[in-house]
Backbone as JSON, one array per atom type, in Angstrom:
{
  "sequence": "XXXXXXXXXXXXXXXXXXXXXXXXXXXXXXXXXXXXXXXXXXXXXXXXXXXXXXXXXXXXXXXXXXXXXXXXXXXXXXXXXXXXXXXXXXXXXXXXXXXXXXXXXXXXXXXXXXXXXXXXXXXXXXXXXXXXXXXXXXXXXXXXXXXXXXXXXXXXXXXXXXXXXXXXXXXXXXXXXXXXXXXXXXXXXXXXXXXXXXXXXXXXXX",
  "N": [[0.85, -1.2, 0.0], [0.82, 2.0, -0.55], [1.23, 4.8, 1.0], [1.36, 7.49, 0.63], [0.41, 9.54, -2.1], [0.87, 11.74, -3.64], [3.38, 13.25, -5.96], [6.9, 12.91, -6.36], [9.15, 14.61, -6.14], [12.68, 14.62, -7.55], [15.8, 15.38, -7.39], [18.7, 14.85, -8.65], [21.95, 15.7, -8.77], [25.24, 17.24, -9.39], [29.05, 17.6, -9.96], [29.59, 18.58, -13.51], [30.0, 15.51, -15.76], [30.52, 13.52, -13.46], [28.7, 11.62, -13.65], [25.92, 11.7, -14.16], [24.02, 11.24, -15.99], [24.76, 8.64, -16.83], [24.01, 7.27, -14.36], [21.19, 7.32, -14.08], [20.03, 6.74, -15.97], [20.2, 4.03, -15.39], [19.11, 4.26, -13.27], [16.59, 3.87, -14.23], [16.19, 1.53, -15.27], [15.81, -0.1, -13.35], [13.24, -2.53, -11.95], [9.91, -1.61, -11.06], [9.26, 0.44, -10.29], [7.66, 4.01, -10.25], [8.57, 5.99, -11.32], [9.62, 8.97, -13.49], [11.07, 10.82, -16.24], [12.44, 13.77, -15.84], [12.83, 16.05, -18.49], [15.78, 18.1, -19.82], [16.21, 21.05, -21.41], [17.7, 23.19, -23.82], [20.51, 24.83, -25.6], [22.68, 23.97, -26.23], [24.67, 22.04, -28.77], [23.42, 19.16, -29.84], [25.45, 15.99, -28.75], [27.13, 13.23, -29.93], [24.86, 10.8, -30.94], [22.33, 11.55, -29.29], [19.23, 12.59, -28.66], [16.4, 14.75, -29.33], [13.96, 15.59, -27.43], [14.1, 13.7, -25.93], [17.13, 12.63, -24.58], [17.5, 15.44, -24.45], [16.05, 19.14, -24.67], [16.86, 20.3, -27.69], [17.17, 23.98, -27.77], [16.88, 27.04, -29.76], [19.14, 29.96, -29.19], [17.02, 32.17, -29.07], [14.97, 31.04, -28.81], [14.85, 30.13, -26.1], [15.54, 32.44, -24.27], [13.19, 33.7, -24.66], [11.57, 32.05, -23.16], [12.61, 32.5, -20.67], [12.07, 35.04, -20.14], [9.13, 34.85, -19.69], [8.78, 33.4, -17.83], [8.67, 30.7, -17.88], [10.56, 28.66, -16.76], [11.51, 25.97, -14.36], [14.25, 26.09, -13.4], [16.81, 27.63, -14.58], [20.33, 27.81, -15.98], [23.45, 29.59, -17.38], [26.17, 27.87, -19.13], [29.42, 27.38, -20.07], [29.05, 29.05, -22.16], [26.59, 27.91, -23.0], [22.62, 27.89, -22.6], [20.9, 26.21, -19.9], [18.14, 24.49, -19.17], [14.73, 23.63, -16.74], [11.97, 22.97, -17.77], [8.68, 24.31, -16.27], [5.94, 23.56, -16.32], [6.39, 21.33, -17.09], [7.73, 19.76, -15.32], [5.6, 20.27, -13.23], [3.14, 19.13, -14.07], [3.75, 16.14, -14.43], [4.1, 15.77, -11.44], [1.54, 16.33, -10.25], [0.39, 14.05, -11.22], [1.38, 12.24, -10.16], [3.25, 11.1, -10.15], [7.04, 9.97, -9.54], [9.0, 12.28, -9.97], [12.14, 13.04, -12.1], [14.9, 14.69, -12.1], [17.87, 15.73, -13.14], [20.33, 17.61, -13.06], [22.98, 20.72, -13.34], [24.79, 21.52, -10.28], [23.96, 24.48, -9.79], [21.66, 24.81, -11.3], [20.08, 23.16, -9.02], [19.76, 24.27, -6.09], [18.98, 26.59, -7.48], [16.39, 25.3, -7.33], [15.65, 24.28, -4.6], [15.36, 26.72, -3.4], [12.9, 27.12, -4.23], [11.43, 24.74, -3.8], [10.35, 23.33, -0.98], [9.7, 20.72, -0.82], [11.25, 18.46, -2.02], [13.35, 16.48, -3.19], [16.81, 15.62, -2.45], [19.85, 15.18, -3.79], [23.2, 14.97, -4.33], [25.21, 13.25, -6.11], [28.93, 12.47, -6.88], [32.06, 12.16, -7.56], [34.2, 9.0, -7.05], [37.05, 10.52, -6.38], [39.17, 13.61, -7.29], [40.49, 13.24, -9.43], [39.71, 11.13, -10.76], [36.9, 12.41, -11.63], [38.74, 14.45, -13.5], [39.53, 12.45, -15.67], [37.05, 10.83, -16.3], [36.36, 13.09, -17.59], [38.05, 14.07, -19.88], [38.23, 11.21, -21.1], [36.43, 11.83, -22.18], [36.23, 12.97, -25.04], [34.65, 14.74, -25.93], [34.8, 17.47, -25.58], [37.5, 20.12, -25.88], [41.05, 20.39, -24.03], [40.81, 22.98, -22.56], [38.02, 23.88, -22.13], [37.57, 21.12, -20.61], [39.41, 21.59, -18.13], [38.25, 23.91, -17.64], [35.59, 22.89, -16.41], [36.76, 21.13, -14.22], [37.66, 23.53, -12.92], [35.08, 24.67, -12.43], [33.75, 22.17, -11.23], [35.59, 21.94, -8.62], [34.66, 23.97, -6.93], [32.39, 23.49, -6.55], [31.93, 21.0, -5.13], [31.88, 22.06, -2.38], [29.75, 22.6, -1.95], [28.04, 20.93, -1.68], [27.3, 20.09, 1.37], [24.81, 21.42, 1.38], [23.03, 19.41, 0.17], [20.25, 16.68, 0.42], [21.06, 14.54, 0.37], [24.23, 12.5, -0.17], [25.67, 10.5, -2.93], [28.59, 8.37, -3.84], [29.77, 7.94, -6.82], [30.58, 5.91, -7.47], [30.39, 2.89, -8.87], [28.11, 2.78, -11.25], [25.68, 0.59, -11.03], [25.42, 0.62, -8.38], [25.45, 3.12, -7.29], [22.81, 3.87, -8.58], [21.2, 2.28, -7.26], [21.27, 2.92, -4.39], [20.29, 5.69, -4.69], [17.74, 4.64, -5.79], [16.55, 3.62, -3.1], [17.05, 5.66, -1.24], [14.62, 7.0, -2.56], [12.61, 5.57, -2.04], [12.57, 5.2, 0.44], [12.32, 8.48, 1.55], [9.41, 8.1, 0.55], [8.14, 6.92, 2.83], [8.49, 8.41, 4.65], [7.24, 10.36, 7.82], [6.23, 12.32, 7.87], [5.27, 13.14, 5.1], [3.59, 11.26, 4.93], [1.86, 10.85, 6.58], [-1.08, 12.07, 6.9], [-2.29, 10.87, 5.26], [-2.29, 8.45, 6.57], [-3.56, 8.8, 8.74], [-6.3, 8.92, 7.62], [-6.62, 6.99, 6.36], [-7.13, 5.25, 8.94], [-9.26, 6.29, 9.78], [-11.24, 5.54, 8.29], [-11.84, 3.08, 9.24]],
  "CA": [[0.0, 0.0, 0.0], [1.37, 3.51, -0.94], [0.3, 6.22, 1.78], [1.72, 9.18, -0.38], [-0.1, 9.74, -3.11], [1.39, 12.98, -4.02], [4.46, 13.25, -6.56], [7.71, 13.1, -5.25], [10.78, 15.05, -7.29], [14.2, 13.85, -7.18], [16.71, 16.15, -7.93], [20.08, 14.14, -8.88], [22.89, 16.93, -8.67], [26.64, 16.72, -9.35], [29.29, 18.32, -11.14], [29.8, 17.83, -14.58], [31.39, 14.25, -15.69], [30.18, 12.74, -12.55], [28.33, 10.53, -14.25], [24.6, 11.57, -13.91], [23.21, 10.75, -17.01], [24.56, 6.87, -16.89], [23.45, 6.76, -13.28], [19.78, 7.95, -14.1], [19.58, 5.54, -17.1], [20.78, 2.45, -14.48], [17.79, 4.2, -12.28], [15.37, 3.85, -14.72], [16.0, 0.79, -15.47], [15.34, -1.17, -12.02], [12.03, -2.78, -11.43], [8.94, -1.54, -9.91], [9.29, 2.29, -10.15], [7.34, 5.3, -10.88], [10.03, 7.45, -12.1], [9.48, 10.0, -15.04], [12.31, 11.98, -16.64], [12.05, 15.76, -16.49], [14.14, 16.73, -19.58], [15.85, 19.68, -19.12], [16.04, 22.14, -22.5], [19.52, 23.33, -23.41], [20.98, 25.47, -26.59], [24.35, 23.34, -26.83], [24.47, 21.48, -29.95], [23.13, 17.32, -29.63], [26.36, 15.19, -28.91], [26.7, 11.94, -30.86], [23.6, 9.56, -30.26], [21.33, 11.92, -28.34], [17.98, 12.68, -29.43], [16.11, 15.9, -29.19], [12.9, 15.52, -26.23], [14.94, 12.42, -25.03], [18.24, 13.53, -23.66], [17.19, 17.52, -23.75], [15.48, 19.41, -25.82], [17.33, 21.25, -28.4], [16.38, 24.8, -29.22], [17.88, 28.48, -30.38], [19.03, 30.75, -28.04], [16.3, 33.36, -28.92], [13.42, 30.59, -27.81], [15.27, 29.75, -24.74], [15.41, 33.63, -23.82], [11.87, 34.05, -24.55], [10.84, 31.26, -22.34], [13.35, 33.34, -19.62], [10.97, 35.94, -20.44], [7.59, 34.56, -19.38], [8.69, 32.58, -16.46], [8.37, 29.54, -17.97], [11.46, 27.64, -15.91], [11.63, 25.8, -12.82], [15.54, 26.78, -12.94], [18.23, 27.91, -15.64], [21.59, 28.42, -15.63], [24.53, 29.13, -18.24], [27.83, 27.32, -18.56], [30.48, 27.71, -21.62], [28.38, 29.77, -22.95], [25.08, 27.51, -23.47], [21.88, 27.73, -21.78], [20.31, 24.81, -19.68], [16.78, 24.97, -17.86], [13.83, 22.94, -16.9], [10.36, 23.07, -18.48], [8.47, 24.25, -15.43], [5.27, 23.13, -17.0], [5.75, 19.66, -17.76], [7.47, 19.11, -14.16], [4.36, 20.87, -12.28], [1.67, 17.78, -14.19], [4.21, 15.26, -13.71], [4.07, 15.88, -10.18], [0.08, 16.56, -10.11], [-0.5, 12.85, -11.92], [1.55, 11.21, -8.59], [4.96, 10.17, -10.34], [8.24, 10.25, -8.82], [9.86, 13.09, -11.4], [13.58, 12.66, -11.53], [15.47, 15.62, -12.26], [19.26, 15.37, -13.54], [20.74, 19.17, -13.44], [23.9, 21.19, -12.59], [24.21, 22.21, -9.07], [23.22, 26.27, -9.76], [19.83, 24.58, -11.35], [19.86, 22.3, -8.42], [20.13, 25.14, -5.42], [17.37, 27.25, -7.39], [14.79, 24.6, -7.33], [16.02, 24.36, -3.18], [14.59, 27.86, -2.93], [11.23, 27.08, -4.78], [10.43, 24.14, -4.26], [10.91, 22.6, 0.04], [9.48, 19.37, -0.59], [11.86, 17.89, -2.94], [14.43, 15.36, -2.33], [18.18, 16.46, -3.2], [21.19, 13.98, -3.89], [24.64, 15.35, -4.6], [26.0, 12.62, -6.8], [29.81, 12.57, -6.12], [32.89, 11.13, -8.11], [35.01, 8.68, -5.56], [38.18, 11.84, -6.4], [38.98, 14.62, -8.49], [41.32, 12.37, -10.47], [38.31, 9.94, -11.32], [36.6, 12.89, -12.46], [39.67, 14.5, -14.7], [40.15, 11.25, -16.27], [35.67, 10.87, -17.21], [36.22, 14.19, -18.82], [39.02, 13.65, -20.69], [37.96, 10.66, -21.78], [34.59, 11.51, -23.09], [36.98, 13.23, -25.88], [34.39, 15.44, -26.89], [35.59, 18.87, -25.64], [39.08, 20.46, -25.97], [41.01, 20.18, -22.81], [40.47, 23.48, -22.38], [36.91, 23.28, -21.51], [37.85, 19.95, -19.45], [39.96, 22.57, -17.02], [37.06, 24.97, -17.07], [34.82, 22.25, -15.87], [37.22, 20.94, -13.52], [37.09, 24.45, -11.59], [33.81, 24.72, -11.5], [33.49, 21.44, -9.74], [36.07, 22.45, -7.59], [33.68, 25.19, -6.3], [30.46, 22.58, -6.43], [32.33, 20.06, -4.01], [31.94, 22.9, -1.37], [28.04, 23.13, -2.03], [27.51, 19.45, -1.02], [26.46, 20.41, 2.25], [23.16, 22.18, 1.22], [21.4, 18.86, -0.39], [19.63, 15.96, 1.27], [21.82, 13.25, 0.39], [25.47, 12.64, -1.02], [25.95, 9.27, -3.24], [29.2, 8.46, -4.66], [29.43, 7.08, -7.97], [32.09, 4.58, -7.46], [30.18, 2.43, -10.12], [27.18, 3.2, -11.88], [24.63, 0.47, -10.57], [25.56, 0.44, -7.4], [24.38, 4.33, -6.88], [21.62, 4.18, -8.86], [20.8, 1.59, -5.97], [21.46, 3.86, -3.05], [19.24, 6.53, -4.78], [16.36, 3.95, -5.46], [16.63, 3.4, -1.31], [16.53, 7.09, -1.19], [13.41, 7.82, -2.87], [11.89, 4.66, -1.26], [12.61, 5.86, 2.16], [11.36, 9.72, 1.12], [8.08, 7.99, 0.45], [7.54, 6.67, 4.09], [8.44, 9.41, 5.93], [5.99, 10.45, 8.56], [5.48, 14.01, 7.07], [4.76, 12.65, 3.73], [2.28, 10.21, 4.73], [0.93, 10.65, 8.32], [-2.24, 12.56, 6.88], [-3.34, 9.36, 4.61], [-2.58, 7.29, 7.33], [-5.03, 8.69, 9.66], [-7.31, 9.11, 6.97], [-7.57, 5.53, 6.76], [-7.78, 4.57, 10.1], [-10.88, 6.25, 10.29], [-12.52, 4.85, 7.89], [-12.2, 1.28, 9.14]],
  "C": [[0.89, 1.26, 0.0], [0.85, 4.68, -0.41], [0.12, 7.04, 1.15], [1.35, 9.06, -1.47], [0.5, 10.79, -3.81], [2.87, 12.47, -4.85], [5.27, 13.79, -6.08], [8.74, 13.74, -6.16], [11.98, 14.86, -6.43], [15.02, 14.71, -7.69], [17.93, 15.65, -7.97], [20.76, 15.67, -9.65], [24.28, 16.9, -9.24], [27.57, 17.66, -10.37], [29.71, 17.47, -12.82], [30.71, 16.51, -15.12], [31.5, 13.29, -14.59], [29.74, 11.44, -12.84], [26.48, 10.16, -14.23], [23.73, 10.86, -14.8], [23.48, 9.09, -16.87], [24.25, 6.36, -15.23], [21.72, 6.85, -13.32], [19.41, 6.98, -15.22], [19.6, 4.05, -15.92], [19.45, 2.46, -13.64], [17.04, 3.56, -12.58], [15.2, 2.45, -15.08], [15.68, -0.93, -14.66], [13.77, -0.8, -12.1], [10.81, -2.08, -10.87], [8.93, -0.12, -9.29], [8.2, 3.32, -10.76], [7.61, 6.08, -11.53], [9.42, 8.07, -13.52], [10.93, 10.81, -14.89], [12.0, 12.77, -16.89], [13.36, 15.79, -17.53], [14.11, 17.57, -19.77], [16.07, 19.96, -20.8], [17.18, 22.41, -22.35], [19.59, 24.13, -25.18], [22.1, 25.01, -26.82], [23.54, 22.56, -27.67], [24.56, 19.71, -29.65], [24.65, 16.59, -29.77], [25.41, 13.75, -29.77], [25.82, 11.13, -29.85], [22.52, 10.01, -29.11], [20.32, 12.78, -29.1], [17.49, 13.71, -28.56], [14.76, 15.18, -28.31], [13.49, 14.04, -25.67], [15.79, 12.97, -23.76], [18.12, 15.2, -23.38], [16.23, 17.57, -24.93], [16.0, 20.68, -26.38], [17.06, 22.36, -28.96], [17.75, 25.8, -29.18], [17.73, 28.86, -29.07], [18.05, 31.75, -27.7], [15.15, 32.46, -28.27], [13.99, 30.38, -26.56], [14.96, 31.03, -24.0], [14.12, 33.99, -23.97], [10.93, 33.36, -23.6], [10.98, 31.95, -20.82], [11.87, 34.25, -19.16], [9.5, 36.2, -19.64], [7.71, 33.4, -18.21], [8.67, 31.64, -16.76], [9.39, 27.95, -17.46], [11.53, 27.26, -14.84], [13.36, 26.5, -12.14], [15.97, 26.81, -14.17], [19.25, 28.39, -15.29], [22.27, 27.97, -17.21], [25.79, 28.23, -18.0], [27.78, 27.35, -20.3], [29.34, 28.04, -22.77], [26.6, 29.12, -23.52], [23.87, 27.71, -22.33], [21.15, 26.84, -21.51], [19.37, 25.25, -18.54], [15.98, 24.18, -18.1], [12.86, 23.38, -17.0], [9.68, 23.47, -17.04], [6.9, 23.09, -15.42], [4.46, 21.79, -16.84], [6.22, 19.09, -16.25], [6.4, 18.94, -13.32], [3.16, 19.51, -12.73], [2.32, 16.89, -14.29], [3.89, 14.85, -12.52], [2.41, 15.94, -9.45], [-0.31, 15.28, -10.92], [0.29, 11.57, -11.11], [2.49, 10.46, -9.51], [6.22, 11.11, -9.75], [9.34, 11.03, -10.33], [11.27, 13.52, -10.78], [14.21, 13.95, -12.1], [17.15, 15.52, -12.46], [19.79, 16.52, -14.11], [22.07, 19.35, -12.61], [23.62, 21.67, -11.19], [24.12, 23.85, -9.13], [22.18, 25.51, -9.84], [19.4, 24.26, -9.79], [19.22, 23.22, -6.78], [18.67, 26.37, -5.54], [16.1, 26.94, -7.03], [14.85, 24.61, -5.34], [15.3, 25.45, -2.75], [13.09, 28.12, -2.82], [10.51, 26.06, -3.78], [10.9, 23.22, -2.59], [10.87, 21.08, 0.41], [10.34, 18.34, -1.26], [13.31, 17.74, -2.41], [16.26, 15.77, -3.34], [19.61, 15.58, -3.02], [21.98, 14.64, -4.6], [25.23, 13.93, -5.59], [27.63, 13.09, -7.14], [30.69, 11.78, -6.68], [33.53, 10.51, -6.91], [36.62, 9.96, -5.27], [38.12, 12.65, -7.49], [39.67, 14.05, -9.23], [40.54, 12.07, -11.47], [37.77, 11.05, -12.23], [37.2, 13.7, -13.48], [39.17, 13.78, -15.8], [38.86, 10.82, -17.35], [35.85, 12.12, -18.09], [36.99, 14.05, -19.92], [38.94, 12.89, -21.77], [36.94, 10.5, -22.49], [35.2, 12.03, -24.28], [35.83, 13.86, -27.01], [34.24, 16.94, -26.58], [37.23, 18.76, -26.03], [39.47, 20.53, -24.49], [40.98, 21.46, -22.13], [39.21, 23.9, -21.44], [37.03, 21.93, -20.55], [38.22, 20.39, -18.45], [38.82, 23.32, -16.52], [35.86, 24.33, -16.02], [35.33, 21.39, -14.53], [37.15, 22.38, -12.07], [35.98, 24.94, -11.44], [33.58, 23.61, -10.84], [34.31, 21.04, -8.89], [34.99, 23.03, -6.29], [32.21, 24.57, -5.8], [30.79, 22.01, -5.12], [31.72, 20.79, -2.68], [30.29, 23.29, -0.86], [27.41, 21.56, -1.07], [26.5, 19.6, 0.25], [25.12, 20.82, 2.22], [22.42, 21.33, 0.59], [21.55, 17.55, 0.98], [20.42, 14.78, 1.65], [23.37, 13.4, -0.72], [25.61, 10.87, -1.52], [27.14, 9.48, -3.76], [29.09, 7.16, -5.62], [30.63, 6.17, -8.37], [31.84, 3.8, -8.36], [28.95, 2.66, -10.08], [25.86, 2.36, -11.1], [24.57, 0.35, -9.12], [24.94, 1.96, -6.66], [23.45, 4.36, -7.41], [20.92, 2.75, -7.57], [20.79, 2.19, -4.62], [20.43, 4.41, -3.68], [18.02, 5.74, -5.18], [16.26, 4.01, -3.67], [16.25, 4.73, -1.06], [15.47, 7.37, -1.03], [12.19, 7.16, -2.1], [11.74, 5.15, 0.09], [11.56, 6.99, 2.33], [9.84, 9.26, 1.67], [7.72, 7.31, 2.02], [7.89, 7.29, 4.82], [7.15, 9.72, 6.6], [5.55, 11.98, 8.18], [4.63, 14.12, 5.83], [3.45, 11.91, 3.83], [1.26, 9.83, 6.19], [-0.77, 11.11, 7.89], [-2.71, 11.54, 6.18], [-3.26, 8.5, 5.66], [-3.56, 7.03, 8.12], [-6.18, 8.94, 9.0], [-8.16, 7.44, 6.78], [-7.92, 4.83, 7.55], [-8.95, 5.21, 10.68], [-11.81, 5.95, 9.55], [-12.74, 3.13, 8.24], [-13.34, 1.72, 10.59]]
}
């Protein structure tokens, strides 16, 4: 039985090269979940093998700034020059049709939604060193190492943020955290804040 009826958002955090995206695929792909993917919107140009309303959704910079415009983001933020933000929209009836909407953003996005939004569950995802994460950037061999440095000191600067979410996983291997953060969200859902008001709702109707 499922007290909480209500939709639960997951905000998976981390800095770049961590390894969010192949931990959030590993999520999705265990058993006996709810999960929806919020896909975040972005103006960088589709790496190889990623599909437009899949992995993001690809537009111009002038629709992105018009969306700015009219409020239409739960959070945005730039980096090397592109802009990345979530649909507010499509999270808000996600969340109003009682699925667990997973969220997979930089920590600026991650920090804004912290301000909005108090009910929502917040995991730091966490290389095991800064080596480890060098070494993923490097080897994804599709920046210059240029940009690999740039992204290295910003998650310098992220490491230091850790403190401000709910939970810290590290991603020592891929299914092994997307196993911690299933446990996570599982937990979430039986808290006694979350689900004390259905509980006594049904013990008075027996």
């Amino acid at each position: 039985m499922k007290l909480n009826q209500k939709g639960l958002l997951v905000v998976i955090s981390g800095p770049s090269g961590v390894g969010k995206g192949s931990v959030r695929r590993a999520l999705f792909k265990m058993p006996n979940h709810n999960l929806v993917y919020s896909v975040s919107m972005t103006t960088r140009k589709p790496r190889d093998g990623e599909l437009n309303g899949v992995d993001y959704y690809f537009v111009s910079k002038n629709t992105f700034e018009k969306r700015i415009a009219e409020g239409k983001f739960l959070e945005w933020a730039t980096f090397v020059g592109n802009y990345y933000g979530t649909p507010k929209d499509i999270v808000e009836q996600q969340l109003e049709d009682g699925h667990e909407v997973v969220l997979e953003i930089e920590v600026e996005g991650a920090l804004q939604i912290k301000d909005k939004i108090k009910d929502a569950v917040f995991i730091f995802l966490a290389p095991p060193g800064k080596k480890v994460l060098y070494d993923r950037l490097a080897q994804r061999g599709t920046e210059p190492i240029e940009i690999v440095n740039e992204r290295m000191l910003k998650a310098s600067k992220e490491f230091e943020l850790a403190y401000k979410y709910d939970y810290i996983v590290i991603n020592d291997e891929v299914n092994n955290a997307a196993d911690r953060i299933m446990a996570i969200i599982r937990a979430e859902h039986a808290k006694t804040e979350r689900s004390i008001h259905n509980y006594m709702e049904l013990l008075k109707k027996e």
